[in-house]
N, C-alpha and C positions, 0 to 999 in steps of 0.2 A: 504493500500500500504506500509505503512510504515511496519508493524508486516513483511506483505511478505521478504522487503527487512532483515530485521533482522534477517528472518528465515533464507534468504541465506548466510548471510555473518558468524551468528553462525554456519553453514553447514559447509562453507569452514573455518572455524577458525579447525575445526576436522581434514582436509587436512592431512594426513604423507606425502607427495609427490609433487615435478612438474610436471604437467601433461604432457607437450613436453619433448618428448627423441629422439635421434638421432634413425633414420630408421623407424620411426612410422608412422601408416596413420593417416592424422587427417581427420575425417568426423565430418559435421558442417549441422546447417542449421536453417530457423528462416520461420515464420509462418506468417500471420495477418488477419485480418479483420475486416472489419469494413461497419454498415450500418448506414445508415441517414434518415431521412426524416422530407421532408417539406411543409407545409400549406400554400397557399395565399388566403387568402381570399379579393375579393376585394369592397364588405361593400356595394355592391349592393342586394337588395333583389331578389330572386327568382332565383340568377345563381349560379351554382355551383363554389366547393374551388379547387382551382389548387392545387393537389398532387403529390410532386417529391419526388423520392425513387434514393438515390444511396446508391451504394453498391461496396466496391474495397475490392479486395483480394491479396493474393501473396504467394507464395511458392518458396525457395533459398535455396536450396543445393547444396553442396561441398560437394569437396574429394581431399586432396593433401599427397603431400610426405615431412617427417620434415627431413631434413638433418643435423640438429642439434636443441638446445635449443632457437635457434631463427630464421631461415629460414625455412620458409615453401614454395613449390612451386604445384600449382595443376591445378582441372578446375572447374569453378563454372558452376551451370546452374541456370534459373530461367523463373519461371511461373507466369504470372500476369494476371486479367482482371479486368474490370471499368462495370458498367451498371448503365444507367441512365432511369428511367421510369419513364414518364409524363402522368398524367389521368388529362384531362380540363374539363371533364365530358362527353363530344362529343367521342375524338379521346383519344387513348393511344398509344403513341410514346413509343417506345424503342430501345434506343442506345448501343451498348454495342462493347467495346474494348477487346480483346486478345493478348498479347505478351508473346513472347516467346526468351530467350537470352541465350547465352554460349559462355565460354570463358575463356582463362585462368585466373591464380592470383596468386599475390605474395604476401605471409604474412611475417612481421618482428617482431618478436615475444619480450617484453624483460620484464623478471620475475623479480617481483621487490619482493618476499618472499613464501614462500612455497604455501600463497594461492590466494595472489595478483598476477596477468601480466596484462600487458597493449601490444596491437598489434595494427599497422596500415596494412590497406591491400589494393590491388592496386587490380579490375576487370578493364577487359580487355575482351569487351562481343560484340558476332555477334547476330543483333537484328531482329526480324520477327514479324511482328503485323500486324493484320487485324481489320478493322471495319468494324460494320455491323449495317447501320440506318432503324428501321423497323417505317414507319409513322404515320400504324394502320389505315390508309384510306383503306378503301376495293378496291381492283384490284390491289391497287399499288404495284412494286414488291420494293422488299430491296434493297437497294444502299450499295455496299460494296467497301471498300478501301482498298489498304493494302501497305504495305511498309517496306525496308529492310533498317538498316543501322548500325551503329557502336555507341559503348557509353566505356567511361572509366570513372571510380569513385572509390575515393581516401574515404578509413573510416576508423577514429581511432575509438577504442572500450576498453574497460576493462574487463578483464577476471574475473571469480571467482570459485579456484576448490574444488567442493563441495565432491567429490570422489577422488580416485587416479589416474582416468581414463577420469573423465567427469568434465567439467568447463560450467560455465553459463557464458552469453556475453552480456554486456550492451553496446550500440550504440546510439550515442547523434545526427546523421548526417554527413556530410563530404562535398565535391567537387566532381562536375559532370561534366561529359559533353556529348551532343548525338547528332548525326546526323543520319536524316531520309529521305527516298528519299521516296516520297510516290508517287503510283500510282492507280491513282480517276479512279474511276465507269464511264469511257469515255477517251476521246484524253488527258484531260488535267493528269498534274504530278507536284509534287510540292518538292523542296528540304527544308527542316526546320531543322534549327542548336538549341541547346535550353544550357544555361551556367546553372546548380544549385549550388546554396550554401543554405544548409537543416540542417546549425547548430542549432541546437535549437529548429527548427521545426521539425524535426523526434527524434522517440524514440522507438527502438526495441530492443526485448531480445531473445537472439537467447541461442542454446544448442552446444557443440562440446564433442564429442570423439575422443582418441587418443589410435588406437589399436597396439599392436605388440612394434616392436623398439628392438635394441640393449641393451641387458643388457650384463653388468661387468661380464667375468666369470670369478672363481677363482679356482687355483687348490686346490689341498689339500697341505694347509700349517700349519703345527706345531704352537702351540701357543709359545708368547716367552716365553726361557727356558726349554720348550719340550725337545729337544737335551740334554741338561747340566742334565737335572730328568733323562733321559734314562740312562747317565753315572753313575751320583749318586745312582740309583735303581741296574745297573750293580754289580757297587763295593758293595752296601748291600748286594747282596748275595752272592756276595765270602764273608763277612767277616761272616756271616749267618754259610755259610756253609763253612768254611775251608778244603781243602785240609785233609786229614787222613795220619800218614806216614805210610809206605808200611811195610809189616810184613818183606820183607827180608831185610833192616838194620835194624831193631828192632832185627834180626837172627843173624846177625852181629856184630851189638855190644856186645851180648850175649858172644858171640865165643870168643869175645876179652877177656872180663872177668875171662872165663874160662881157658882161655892159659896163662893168668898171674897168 
């Protein structure tokens, strides 16, 4: 882990550039996964060992607009699910969630040197989740739940731009908050509020690019003393080439010679 991070930070130590410019898109996005599994054994002879497998994943992409070196405004989206699969040896249960969120975001970008920035960003996500509990009893059919509601979460991160274009993103955790209204496999429904604080306990490394953007144009301007060379190179060739005097007072003064 360590080599990795070194490798990125000599990466961006290469940087010629900030990668935010005004009128740019910035496209972002970050990945995960992760599975587990676990044994119980419970030290009786002849019965089998409780086997649980979980598995969560997640996929978050973005796309905004940088209206300058430090605002960024856009919309994020994001795809998640959870599964949980239990063998007792008899039955095999499997639970598994799906979410799906979108929503706007506002990044505050601020570059602390050609290949360091640090950003905090604010989502602002409409949320859509379903569950679906299968029991693994023969006949039974699935129980599925599913639920709509709202979440906002606050995450600083640090940038690192490895290209002129592309920066890696380290994220330590942030400030959450969600509200789900769920509606159960039947009459019943349940509203559930949930507070996160994930400092320290999460840690994701996300990729962004930053295409297009306003660049400085310039006209065609003279280097200094262009002008002043133009005159100076001027006058060398009159003095180069002098003027010739004309043969008719050269005829002239002749004339005069002669009449004296």
């Amino acid at each position: 882990m360590k080599k990795v991070l070194f490798a990125v930070l000599a990466a961006g130590v290469v940087s010629t550039a900030q990668a935010q410019k005004a009128g740019s898109i910035l496209v972002y996005g970050d990945a995960s996964y992760n599975a587990a599994k676990q044994t119980d054994d419970d030290g009786l002879p002849g019965t089998p060992d409780v086997i649980t497998k979980n598995r969560t994943w997640n996929f978050t992409p973005g796309v905004g607009y940088q209206f300058n070196k430090n605002w960024t405004v856009g919309l994020n989206f994001g795809i998640s699910g959870t599964q949980q699969i239990i063998d007792n040896g008899v039955l095999t249960s499997n639970n598994r969630i799906r979410e799906i969120q979108v929503g706007p975001f506002v990044r505050y970008t601020t570059p602390i040197n050609r290949t360091f920035f640090v950003f905090q960003q604010i989502n602002i996500s409409y949320l859509n989740g379903k569950r679906t509990n299968h029991s693994g009893a023969p006949g039974v059919a699935d129980v599925i739940d599913t639920y709509n509601g709202f979440g906002i979460n606050w995450m600083p991160a640090v940038g690192v731009n490895f290209t002129k274009y592309m920066a890696l993103n380290f994220g330590f955790g942030g400030l959450g908050y969600e509200k789900k209204n769920w509606d159960f496999d039947g009459p019943a429904s349940r509203v559930n509020s949930n507070f996160m604080f994930t400092f320290g306990q999460q840690f994701h490394v996300g990729i962004s690019a930053n295409l297009g953007g306003k660049s400085h144009t310039h006209g065609h301007h003279a280097e200094p003393g262009m002008e002043r060379r133009h005159i100076d190179t001027s006058d060398d060739s009159e003095d180069v080439a002098p003027k010739a005097k004309t043969k008719g007072k050269k005829s002239k003064s002749n004339s005069s010679d002669i009449d004296e």
